[in-house]
N, C-alpha and C positions, 0 to 999 in steps of 0.2 A: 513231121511225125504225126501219127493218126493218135486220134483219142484213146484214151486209157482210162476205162470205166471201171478200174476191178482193184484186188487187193495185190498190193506190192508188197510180197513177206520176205526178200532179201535184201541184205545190204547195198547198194547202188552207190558206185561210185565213179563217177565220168568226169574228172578234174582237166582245167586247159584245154577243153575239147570247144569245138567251132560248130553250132547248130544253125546249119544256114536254111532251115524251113521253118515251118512255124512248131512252135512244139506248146503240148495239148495235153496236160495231163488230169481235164475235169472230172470231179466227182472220184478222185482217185483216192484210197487209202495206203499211206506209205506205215508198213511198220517197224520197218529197219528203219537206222540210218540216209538218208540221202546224203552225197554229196556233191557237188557241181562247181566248188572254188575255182575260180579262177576262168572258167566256161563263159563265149561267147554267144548269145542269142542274136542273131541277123534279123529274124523276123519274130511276130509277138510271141510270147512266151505266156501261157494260161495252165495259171495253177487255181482256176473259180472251184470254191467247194471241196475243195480236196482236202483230206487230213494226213497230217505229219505225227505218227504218234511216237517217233522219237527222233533226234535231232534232224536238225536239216541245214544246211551249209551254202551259201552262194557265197560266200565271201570272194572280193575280187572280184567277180561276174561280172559281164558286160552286158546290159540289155540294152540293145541300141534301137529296139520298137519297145511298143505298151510292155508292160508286165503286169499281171493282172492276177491277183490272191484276192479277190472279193469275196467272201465267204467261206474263206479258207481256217479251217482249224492247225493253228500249232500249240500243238499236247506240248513241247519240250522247246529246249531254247532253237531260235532260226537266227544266225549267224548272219547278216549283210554285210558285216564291217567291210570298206574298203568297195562295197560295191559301185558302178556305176547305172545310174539310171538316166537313159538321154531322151526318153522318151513320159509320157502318164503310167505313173505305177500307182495304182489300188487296193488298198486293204479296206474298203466298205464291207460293212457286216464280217470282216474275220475276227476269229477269235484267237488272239496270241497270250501266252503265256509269258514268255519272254524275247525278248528279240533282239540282236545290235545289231544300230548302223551307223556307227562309231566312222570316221573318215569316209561316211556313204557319201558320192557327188550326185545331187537330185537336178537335171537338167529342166525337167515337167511338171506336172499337177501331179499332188500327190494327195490322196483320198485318204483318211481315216473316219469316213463317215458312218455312225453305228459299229463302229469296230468294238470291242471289250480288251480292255491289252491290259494284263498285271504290270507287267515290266516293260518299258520301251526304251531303250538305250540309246538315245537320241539327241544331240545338241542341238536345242530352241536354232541356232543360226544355222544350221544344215536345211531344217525345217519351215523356218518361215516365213520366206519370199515364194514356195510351193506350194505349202499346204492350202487345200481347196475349203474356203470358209464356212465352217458350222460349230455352231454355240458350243454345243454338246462338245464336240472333240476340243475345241481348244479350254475346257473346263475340265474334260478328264486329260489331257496334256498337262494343266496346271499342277495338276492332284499327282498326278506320276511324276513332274520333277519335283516336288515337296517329298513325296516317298520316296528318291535317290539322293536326296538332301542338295539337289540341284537348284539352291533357291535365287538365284542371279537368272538361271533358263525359265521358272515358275513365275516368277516379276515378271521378264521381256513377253513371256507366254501369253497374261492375264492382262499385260498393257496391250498387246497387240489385240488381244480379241476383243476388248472395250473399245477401243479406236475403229477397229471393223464393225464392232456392235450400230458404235456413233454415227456413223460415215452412212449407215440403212438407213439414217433415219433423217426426218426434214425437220423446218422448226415451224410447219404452218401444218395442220391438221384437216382436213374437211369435214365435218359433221352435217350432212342432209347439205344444203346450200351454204353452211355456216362454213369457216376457215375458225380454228382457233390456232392459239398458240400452243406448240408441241412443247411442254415443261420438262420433258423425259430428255428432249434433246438440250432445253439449255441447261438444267443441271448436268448431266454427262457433259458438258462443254466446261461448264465450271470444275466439274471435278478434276478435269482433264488439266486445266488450267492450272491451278489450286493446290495441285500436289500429283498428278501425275495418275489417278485412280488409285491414291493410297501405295503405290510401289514406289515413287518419286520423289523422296523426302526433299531434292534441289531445286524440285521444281518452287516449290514455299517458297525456301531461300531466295530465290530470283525473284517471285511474285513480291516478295516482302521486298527486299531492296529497291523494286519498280516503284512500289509504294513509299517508302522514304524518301527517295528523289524527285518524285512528283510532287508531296505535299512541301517538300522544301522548297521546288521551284515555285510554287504558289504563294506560301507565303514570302518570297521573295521578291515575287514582282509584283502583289500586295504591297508591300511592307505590311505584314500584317503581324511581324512580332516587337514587342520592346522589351528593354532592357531596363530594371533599375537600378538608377546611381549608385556607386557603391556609398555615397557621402551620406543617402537618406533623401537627399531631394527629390523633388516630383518631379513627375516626366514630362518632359518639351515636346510639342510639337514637332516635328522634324525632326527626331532623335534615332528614329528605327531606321534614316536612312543609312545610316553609319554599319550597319549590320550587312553585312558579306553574305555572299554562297554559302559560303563553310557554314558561317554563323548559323543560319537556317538548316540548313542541313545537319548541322549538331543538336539543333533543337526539335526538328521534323528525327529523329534519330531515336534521341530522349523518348519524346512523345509515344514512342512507334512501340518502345521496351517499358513503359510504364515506370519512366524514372522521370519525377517531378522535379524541373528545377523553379525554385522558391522566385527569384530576381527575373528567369524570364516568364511570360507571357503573355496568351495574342490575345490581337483587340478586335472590336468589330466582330464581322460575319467570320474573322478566322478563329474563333472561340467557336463556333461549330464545327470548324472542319478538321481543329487537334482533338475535338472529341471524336471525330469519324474516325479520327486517325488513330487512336488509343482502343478502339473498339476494333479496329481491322488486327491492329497488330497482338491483342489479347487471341482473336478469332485464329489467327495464321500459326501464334506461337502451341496454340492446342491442336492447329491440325498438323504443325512439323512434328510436334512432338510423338502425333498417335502414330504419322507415319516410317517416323523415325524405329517407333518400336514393334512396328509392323515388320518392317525390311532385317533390322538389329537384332533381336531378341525373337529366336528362330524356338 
């Protein structure tokens, strides 16, 4: 189809139809209605700049090249549900009101780059192994599933674009002939670690268990804890070897939750490292806990 530069003041309705050329509708204003459900596109389909100032429908549609609404205004909702896209479909610089693409299959790149979208009706996993990486869009993606109360799509949203964020960047910096160390990268590594960018409250859970097991295995092939007698006697030399895995581990356990037991405690250089250990687990249980109520208390 040839270009269509002008204003479109009737209702349009072409359902289940097979568009085997390219169809060109730039710079177009639709003020009816469009609708095209179910309609096959063979070759690219350019809706660049064009405005929809009342509904507009692909639902079903098959675009099997580009499909391309870059700078596309939709005034009212734009229907994709169910569509297929096998090829790059783009909405840079459009401005959508509302849109669904509810059971849409995204084969390509998909651009929301400088778009403005009120409503995007779109599930995070439809979306993002496609979407083409930039800051801006995946922080207003975040923001729009918190306003459909889609907050499981807003977490995966805000962790993937921290992890893409991460992944730009090195841990060694040049300054003139200097290299320093890039801090921005290792804390983002620690965050990432540590609780998952504050969306990942299991991530803790696991980091903290890593840490219980570790200092138990330390102080175990140590011997670095003992026990005392229940009788009141002093402690023997060679007494701590009698102390198990377990034994450590219930004490590396203790230590971790900030529960003092009276009868154990380590000797030597491991008297610093249950203080490490009491400090890590103070530090972890404040960031499960912010995480926690970050994800929980919506």
């Amino acid at each position: 189809m040839s270009a269509l530069a002008h204003v479109l003041a009737s209702r349009i309705e072409i359902r289940n139809s097979v568009f085997l050329g390219r169809v060109n509708f730039i710079n177009s204003i639709f003020r009816e209605p469009l609708d095209l459900s179910g309609s096959t596109f063979r070759q690219e389909a350019s809706f660049s700049s064009a405005t929809f100032l009342a509904m507009v429908s692909f639902a079903s549609a098959h675009f099997q090249e580009d499909a391309l609404f870059d700078g596309t205004a939709f005034m009212k909702t734009a229907d994709c549900s169910a569509a297929s896209f096998q090829r790059e479909i783009t909405f840079a610089g459009a401005s959508i009101n509302k849109m669904r693409l509810s059971r849409a299959q995204i084969s390509g790149q998909l651009s929301l780059q400088n778009a403005e979208f009120n409503r995007l009706e779109a599930r995070w996993p439809v979306l993002c192994n496609h979407l083409r990486y930039d800051g801006e869009t995946y922080l207003s993606l975040a923001r729009n599933y918190r306003n459909l109360e889609w907050f499981e799509d807003a977490d995966d949203c805000y962790y993937h674009y921290r992890r893409a964020s991460q992944a730009g960047k090195s841990f060694a910096i040049r300054e003139g002939e200097n290299r320093k160390i890039n801090w921005s990268k290792l804390l983002d590594g620690l965050a990432w670690i540590s609780c998952g960018y504050g969306v990942r409250p299991r991530y803790t859970v696991f980091l903290s268990c890593f840490f219980i097991l570790l200092f138990a295995f330390l102080y175990w092939q140590g011997m670095g804890i003992v026990v005392e007698p229940l009788n009141g006697s002093e402690y023997l030399q060679g007494q701590n070897e009698e102390l198990t895995f377990l034994d450590n581990l219930y004490f590396s356990a203790m230590v971790f939750t900030a529960k003092t037991q009276v009868k154990w405690y380590p000797v030597g250089v491991y008297r610093y490292l249950a203080t490490l250990e009491f400090i890590l687990g103070w530090l972890l249980l404040a960031l499960f806990l912010v995480s926690l109520g970050r994800t929980m208390i919506r």
